[in-house]
Predicted model as a PDB file, atoms N, CA, C, CB and O in Angstrom, pLDDT in the B-factor column:
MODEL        1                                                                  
ATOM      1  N   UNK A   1      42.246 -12.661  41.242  1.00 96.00           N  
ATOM      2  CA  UNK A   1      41.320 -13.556  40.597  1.00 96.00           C  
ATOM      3  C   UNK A   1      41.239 -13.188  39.120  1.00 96.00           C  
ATOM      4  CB  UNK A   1      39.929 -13.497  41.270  1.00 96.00           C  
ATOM      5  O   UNK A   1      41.414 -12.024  38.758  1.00 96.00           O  
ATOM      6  N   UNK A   2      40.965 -14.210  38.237  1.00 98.00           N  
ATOM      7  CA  UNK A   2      40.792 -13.842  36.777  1.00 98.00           C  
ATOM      8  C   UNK A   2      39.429 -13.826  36.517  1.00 98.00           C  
ATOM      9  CB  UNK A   2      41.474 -14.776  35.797  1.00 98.00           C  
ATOM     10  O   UNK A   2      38.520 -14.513  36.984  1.00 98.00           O  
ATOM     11  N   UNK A   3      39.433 -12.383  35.195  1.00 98.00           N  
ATOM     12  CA  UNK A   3      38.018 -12.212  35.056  1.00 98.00           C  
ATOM     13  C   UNK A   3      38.530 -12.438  33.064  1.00 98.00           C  
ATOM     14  CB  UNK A   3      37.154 -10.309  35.919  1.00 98.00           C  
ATOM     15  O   UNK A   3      39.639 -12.769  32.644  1.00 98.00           O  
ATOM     16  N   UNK A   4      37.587 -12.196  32.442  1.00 98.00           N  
ATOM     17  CA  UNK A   4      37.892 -12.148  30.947  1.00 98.00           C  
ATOM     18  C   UNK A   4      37.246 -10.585  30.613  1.00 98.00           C  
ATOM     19  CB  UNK A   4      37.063 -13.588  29.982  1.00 98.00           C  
ATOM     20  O   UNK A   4      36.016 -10.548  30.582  1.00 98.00           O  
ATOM     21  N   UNK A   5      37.917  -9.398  30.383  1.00 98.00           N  
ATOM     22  CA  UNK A   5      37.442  -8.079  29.732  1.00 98.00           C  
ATOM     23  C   UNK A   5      37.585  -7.734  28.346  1.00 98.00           C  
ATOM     24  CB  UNK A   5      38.030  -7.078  30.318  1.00 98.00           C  
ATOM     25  O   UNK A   5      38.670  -7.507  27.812  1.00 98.00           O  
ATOM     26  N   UNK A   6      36.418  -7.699  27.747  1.00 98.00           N  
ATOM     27  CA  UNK A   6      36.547  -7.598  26.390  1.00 98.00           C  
ATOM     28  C   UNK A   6      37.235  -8.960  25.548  1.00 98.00           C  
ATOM     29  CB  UNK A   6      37.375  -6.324  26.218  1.00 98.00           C  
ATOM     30  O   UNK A   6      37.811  -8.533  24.547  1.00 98.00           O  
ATOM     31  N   UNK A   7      37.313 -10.056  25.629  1.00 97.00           N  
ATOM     32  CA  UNK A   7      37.489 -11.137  25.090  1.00 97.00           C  
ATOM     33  C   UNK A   7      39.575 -11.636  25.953  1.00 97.00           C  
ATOM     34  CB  UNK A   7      37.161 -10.739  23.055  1.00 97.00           C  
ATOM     35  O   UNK A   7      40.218 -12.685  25.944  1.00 97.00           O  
ATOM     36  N   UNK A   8      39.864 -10.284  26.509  1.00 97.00           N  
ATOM     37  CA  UNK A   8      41.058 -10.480  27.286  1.00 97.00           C  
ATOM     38  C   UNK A   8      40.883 -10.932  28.592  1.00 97.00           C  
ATOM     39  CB  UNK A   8      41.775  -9.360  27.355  1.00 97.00           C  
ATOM     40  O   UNK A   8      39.927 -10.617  29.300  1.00 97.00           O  
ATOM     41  N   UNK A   9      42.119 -11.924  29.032  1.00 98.00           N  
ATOM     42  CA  UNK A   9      42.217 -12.250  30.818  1.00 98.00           C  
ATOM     43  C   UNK A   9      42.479 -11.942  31.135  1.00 98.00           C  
ATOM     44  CB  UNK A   9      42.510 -12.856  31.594  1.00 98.00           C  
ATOM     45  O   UNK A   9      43.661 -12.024  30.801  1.00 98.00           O  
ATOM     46  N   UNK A  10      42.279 -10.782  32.568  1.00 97.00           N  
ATOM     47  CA  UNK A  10      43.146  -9.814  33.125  1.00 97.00           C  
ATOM     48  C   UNK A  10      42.226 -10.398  34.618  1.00 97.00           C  
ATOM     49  CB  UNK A  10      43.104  -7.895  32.410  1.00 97.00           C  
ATOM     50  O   UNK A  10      41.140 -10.971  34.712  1.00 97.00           O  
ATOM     51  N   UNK A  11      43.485  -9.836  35.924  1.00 97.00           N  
ATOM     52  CA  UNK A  11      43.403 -10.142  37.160  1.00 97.00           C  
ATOM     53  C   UNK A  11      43.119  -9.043  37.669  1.00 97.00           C  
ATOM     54  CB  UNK A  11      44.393 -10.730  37.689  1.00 97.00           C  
ATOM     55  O   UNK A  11      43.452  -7.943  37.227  1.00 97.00           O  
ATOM     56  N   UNK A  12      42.322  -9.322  38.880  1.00 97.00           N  
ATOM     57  CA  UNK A  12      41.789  -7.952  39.618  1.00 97.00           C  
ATOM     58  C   UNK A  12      41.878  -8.828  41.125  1.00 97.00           C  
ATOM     59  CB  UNK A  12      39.857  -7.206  39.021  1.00 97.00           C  
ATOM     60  O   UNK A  12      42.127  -9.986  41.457  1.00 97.00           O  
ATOM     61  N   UNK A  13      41.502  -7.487  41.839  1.00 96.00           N  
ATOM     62  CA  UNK A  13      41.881  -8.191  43.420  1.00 96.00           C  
ATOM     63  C   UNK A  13      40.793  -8.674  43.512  1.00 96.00           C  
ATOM     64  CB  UNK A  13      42.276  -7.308  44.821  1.00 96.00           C  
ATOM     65  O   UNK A  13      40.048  -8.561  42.540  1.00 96.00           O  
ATOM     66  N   UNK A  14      40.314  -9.394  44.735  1.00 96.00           N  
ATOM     67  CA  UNK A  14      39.003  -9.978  45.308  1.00 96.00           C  
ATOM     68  C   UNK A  14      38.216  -8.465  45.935  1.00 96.00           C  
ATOM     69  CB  UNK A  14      39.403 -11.343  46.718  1.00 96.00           C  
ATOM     70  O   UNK A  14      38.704  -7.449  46.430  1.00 96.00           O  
ATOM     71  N   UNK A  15      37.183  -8.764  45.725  1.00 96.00           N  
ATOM     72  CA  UNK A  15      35.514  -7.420  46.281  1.00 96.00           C  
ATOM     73  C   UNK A  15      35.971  -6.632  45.149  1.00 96.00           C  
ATOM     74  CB  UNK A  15      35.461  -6.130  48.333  1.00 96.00           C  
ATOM     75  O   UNK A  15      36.035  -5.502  45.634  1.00 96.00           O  
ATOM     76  N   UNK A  16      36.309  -6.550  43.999  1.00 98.00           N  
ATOM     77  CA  UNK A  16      36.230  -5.494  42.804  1.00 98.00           C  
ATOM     78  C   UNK A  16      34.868  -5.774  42.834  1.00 98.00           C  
ATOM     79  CB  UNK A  16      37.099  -5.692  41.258  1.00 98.00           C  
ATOM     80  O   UNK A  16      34.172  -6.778  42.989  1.00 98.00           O  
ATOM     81  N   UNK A  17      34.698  -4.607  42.644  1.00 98.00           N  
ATOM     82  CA  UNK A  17      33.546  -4.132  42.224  1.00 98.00           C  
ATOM     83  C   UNK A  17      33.380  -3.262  40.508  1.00 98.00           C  
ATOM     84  CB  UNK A  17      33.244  -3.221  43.451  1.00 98.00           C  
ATOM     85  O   UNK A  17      34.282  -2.654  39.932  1.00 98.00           O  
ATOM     86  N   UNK A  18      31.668  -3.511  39.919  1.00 98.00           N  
ATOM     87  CA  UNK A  18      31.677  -3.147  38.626  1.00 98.00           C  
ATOM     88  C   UNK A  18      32.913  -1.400  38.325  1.00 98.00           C  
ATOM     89  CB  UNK A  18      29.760  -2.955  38.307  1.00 98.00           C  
ATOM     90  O   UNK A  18      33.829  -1.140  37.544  1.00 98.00           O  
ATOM     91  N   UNK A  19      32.202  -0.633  39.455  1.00 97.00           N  
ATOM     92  CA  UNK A  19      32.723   0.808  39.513  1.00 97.00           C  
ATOM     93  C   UNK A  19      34.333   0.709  39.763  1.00 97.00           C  
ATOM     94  CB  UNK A  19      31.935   1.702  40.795  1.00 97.00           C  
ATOM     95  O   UNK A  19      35.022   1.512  39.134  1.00 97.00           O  
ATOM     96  N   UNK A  20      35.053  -0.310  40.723  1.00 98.00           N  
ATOM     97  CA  UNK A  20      36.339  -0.222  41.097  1.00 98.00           C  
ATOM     98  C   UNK A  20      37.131  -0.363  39.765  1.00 98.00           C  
ATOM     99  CB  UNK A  20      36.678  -1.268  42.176  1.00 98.00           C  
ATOM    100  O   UNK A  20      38.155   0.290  39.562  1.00 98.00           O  
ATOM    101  N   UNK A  21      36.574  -1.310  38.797  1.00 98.00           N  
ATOM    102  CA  UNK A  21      37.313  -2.089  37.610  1.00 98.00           C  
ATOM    103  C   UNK A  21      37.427  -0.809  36.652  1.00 98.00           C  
ATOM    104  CB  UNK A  21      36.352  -3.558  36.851  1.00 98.00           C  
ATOM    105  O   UNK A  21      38.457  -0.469  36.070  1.00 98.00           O  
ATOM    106  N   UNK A  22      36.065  -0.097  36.585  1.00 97.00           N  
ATOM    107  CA  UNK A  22      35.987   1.055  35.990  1.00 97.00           C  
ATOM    108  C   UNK A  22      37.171   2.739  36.222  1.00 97.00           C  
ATOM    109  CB  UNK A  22      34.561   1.200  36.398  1.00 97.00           C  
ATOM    110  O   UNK A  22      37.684   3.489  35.392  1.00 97.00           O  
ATOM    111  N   UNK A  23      37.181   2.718  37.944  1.00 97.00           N  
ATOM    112  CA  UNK A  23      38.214   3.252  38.079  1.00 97.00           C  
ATOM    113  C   UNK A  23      39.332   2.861  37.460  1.00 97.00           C  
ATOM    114  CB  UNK A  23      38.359   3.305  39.074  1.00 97.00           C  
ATOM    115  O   UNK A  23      39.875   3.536  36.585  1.00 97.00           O  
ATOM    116  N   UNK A  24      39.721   1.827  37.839  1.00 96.00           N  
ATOM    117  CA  UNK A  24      41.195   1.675  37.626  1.00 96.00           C  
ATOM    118  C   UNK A  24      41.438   1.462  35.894  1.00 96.00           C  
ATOM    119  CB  UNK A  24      41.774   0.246  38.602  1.00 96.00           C  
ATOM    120  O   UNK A  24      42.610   1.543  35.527  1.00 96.00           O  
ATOM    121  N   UNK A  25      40.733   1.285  35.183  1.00 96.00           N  
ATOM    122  CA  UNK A  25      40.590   1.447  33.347  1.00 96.00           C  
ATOM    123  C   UNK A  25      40.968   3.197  33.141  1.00 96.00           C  
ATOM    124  CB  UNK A  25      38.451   1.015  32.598  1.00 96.00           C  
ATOM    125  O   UNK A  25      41.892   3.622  32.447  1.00 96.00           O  
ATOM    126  N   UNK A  26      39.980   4.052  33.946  1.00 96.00           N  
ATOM    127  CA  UNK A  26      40.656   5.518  33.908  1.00 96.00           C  
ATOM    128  C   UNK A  26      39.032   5.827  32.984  1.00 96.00           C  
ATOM    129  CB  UNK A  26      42.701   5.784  32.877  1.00 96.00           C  
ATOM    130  O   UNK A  26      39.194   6.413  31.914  1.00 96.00           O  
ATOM    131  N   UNK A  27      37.833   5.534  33.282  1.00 94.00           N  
ATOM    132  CA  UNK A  27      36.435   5.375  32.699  1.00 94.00           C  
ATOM    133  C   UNK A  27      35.752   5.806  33.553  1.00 94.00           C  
ATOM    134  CB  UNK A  27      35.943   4.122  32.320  1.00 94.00           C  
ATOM    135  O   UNK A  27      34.584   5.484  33.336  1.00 94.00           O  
ATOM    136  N   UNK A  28      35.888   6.515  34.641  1.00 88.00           N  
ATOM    137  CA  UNK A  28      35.272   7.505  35.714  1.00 88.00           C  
ATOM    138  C   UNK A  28      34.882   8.269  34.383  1.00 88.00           C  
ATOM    139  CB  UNK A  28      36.379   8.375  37.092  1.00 88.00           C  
ATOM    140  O   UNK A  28      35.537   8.125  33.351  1.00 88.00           O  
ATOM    141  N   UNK A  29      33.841   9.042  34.467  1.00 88.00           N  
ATOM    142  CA  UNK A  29      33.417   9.770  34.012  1.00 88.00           C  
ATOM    143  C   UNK A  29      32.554  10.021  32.301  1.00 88.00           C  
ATOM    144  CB  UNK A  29      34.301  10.241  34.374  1.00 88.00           C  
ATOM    145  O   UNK A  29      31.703  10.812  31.895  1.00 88.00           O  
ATOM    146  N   UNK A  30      33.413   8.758  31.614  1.00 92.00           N  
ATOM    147  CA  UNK A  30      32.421   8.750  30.782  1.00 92.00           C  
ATOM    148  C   UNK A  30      31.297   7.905  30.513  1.00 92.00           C  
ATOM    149  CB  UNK A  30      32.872   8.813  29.973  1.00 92.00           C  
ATOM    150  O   UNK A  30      30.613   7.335  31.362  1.00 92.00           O  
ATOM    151  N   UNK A  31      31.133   7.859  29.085  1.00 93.00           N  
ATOM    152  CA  UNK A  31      29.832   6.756  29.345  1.00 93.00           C  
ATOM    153  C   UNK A  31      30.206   5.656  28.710  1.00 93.00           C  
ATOM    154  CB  UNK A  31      28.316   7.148  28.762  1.00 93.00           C  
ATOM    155  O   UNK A  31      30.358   5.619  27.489  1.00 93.00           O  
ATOM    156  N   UNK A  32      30.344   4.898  29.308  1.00 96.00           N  
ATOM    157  CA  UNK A  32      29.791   3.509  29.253  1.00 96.00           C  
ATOM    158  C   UNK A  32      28.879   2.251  29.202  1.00 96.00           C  
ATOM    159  CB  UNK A  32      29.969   3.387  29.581  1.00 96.00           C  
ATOM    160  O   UNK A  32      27.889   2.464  29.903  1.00 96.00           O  
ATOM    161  N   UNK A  33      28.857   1.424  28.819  1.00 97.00           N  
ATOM    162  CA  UNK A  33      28.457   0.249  29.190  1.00 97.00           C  
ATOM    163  C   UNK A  33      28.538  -0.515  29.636  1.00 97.00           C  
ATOM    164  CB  UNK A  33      28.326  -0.127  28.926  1.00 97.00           C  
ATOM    165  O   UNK A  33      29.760  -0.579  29.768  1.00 97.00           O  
ATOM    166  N   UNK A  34      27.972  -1.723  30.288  1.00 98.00           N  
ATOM    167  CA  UNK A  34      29.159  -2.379  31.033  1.00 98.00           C  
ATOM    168  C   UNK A  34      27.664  -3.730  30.884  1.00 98.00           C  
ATOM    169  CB  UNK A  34      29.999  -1.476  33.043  1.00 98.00           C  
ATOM    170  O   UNK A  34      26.447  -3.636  31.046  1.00 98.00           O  
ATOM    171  N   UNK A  35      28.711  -5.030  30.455  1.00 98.00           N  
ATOM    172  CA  UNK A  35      28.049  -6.024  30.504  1.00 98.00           C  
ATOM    173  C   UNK A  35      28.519  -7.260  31.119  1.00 98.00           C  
ATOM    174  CB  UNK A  35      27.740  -6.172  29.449  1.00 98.00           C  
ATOM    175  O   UNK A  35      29.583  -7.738  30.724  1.00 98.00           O  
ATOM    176  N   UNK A  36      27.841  -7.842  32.054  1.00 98.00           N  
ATOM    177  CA  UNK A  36      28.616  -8.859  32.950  1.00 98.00           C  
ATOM    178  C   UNK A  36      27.916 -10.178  32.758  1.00 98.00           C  
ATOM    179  CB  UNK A  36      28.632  -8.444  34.572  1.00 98.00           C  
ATOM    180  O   UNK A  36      26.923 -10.335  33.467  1.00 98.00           O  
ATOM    181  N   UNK A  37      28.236 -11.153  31.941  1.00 98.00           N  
ATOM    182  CA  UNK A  37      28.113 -12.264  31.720  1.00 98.00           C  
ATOM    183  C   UNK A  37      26.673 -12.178  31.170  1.00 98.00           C  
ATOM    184  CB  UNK A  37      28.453 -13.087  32.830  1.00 98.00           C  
ATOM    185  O   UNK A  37      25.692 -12.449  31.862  1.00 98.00           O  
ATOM    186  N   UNK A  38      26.618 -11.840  30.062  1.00 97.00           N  
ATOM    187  CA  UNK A  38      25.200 -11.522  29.379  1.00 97.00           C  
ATOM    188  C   UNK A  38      24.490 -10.429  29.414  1.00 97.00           C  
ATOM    189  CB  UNK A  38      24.337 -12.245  29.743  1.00 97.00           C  
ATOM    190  O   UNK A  38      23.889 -10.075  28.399  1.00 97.00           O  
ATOM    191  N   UNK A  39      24.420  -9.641  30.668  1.00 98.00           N  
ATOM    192  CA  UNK A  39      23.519  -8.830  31.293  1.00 98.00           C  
ATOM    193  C   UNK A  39      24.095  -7.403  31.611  1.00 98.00           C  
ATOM    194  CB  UNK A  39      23.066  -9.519  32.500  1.00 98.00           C  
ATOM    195  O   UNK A  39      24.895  -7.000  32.456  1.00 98.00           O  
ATOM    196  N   UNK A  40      23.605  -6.983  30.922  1.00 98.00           N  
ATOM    197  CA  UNK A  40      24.000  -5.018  31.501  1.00 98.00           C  
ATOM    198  C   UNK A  40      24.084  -4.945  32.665  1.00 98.00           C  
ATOM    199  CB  UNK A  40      22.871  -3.701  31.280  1.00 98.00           C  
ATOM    200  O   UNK A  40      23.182  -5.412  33.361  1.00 98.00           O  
ATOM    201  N   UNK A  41      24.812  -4.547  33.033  1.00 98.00           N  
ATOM    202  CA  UNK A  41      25.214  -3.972  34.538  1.00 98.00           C  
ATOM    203  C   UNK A  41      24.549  -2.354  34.621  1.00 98.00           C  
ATOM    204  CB  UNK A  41      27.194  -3.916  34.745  1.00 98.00           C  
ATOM    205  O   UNK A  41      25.375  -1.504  34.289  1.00 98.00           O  
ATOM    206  N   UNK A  42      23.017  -1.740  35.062  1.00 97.00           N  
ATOM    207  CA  UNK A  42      22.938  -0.499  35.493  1.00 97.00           C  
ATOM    208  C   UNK A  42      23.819   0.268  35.928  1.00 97.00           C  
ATOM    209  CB  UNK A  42      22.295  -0.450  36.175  1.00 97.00           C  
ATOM    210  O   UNK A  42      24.579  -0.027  36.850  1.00 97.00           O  
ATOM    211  N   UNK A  43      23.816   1.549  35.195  1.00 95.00           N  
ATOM    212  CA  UNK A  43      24.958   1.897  36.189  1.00 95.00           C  
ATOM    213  C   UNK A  43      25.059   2.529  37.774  1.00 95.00           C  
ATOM    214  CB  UNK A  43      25.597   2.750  35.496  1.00 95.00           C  
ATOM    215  O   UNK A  43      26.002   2.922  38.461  1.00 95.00           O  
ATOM    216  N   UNK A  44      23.386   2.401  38.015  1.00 97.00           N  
ATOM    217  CA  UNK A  44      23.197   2.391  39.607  1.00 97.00           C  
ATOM    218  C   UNK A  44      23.814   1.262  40.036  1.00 97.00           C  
ATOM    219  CB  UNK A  44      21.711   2.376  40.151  1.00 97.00           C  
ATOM    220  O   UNK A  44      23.660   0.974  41.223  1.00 97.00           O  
ATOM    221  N   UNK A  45      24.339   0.700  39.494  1.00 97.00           N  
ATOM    222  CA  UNK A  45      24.251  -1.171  40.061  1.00 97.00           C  
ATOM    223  C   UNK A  45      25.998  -1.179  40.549  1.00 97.00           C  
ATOM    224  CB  UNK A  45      23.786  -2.832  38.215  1.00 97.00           C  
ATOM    225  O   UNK A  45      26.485  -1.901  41.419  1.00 97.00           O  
ATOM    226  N   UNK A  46      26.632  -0.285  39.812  1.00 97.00           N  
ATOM    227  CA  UNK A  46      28.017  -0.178  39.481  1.00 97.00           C  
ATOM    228  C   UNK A  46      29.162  -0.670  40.935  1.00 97.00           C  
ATOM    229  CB  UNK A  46      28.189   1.543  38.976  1.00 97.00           C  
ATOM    230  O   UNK A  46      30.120  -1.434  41.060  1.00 97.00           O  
ATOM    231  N   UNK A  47      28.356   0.314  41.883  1.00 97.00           N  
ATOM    232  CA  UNK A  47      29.118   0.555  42.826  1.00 97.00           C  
ATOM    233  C   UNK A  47      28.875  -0.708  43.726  1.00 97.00           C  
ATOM    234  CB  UNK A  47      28.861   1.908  43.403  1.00 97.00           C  
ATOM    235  O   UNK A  47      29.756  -1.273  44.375  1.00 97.00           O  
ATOM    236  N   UNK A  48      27.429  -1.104  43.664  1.00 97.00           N  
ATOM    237  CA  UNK A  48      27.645  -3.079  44.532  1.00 97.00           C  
ATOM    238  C   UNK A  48      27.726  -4.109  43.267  1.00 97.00           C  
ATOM    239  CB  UNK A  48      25.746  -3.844  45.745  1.00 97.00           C  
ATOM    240  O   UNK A  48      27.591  -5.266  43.664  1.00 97.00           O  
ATOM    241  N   UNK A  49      27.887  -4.025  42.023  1.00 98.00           N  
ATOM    242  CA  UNK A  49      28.873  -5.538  41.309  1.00 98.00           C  
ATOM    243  C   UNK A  49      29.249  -6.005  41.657  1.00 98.00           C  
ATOM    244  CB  UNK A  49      29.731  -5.789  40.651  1.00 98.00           C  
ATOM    245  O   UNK A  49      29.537  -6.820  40.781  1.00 98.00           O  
ATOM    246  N   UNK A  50      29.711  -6.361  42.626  1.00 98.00           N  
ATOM    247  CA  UNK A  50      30.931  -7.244  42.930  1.00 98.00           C  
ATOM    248  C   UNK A  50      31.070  -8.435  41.878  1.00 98.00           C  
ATOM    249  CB  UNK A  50      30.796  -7.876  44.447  1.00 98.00           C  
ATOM    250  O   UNK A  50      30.263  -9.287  41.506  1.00 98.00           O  
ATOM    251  N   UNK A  51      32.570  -8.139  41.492  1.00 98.00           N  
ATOM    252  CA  UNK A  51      32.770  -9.513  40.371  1.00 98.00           C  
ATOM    253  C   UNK A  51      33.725 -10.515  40.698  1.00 98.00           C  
ATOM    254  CB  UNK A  51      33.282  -9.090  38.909  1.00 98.00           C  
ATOM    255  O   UNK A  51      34.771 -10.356  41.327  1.00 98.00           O  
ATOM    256  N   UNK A  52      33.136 -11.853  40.075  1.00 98.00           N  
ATOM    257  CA  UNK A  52      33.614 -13.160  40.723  1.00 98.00           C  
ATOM    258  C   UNK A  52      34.788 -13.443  39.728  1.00 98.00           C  
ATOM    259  CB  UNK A  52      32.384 -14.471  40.814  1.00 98.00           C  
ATOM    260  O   UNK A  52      35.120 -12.826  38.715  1.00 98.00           O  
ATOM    261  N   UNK A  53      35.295 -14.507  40.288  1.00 98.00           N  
ATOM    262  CA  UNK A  53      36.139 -15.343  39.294  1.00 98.00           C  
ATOM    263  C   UNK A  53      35.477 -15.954  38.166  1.00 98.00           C  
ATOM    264  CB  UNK A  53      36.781 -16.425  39.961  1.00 98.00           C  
ATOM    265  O   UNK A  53      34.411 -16.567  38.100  1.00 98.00           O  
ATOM    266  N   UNK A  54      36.526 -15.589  37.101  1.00 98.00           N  
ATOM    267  CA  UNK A  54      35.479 -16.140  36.082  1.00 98.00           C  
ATOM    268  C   UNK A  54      34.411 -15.224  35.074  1.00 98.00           C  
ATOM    269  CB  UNK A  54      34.594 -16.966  36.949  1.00 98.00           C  
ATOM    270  O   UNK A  54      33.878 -15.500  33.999  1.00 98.00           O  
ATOM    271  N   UNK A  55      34.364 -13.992  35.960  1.00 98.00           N  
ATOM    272  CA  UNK A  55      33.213 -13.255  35.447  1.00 98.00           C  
ATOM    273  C   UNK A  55      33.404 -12.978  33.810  1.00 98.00           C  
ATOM    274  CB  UNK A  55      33.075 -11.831  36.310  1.00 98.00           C  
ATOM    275  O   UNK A  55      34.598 -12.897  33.520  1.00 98.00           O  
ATOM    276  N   UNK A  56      32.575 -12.828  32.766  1.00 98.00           N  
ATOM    277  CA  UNK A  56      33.007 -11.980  31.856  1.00 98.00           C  
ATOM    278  C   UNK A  56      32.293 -11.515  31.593  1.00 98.00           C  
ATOM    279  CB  UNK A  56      33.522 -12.194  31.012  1.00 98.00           C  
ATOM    280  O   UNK A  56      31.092 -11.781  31.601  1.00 98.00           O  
ATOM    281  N   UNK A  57      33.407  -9.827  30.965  1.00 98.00           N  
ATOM    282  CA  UNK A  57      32.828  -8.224  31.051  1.00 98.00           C  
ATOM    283  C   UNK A  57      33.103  -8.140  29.731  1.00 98.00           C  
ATOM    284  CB  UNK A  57      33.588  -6.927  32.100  1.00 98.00           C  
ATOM    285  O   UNK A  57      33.988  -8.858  29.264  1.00 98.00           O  
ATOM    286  N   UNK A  58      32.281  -7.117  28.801  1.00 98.00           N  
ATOM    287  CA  UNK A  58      32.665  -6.504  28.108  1.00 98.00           C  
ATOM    288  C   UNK A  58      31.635  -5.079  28.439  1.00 98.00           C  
ATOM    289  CB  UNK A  58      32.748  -7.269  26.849  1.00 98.00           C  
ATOM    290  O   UNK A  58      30.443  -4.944  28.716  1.00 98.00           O  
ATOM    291  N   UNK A  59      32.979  -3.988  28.214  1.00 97.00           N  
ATOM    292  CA  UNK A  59      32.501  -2.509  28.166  1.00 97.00           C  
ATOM    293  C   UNK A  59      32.989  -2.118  26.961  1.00 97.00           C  
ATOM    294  CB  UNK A  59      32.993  -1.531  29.320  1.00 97.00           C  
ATOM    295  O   UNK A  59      33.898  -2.504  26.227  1.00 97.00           O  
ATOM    296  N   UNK A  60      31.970  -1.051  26.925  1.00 96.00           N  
ATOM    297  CA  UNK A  60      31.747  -0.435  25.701  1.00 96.00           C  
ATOM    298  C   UNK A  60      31.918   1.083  26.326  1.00 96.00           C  
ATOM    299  CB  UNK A  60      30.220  -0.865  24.928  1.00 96.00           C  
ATOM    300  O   UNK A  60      31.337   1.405  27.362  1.00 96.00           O  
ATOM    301  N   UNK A  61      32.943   2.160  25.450  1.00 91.00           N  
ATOM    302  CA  UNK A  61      32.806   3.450  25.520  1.00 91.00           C  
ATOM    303  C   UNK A  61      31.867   4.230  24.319  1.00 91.00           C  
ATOM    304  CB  UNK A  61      34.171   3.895  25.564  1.00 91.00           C  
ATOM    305  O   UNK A  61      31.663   3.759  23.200  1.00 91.00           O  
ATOM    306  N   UNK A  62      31.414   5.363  24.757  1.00 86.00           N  
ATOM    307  CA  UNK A  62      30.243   5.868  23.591  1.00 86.00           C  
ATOM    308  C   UNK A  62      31.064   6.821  23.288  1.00 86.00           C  
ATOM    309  CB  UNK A  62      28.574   6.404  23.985  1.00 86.00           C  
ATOM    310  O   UNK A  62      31.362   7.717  24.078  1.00 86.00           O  
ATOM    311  N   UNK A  63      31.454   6.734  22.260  1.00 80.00           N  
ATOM    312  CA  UNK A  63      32.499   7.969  20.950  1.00 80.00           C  
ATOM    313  C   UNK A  63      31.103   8.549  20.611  1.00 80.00           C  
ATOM    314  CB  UNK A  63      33.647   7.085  19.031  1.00 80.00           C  
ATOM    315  O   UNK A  63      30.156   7.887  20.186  1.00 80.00           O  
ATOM    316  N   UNK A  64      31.112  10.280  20.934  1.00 75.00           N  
ATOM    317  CA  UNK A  64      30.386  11.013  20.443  1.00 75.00           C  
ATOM    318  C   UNK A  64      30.937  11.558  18.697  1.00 75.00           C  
ATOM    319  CB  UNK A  64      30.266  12.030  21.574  1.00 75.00           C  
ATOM    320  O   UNK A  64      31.929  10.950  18.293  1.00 75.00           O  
ATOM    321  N   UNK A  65      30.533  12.283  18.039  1.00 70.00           N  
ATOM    322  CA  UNK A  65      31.134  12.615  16.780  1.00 70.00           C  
ATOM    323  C   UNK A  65      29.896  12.928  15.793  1.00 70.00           C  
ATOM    324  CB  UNK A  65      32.107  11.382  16.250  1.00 70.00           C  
ATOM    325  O   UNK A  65      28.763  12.486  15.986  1.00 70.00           O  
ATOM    326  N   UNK A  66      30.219  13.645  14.846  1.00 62.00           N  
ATOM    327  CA  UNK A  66      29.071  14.000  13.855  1.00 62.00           C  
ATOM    328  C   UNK A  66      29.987  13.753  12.505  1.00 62.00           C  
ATOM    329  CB  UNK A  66      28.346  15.768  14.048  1.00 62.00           C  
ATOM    330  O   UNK A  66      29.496  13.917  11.388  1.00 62.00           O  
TER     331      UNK A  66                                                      
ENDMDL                                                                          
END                                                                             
C-alpha cells in the first residue's frame, strides 16, 4: 500500500504499524517524532498505529549538538 513519508511515496505492507515503519527506517532507538496526517503519533501509541493507504507521515529525528 502507498503511504507519503516526509513529502516522498514509499510502499509498505498492509498492518504496518507506526513502530514497524520505524523499524525498518533503522530509528529503533532514537528519538523521534512521528506525525500522521496532522497529528503526533505518542510514542506509546507507536506499537498499535496501524497505517492506512494514503496515510501521510512525516518524522523528525532530534540531532543533539552544542
Amino acid at each position: 500500500m502507498d503511504i507519503l513519508l516526509n513529502g516522498e511515496a514509499r510502499q509498505i505492507g498492509p498492518g504496518t504499524t507506526v513502530l514497524g515503519l520505524l523499524e525498518a527506517l533503522g530509528y529503533v532507538g532514537k528519538r523521534v517524532a512521528v506525525e500522521k496526517n496532522g497529528e503526533i503519533v505518542p510514542k506509546s501509541q507507536h506499537a498499535d498505529a496501524i497505517l492506512k493507504q494514503n496515510d501521510k507521515l512525516e518524522i523528525v529525528v532530534a540531532v543533539g549538538g552544542g
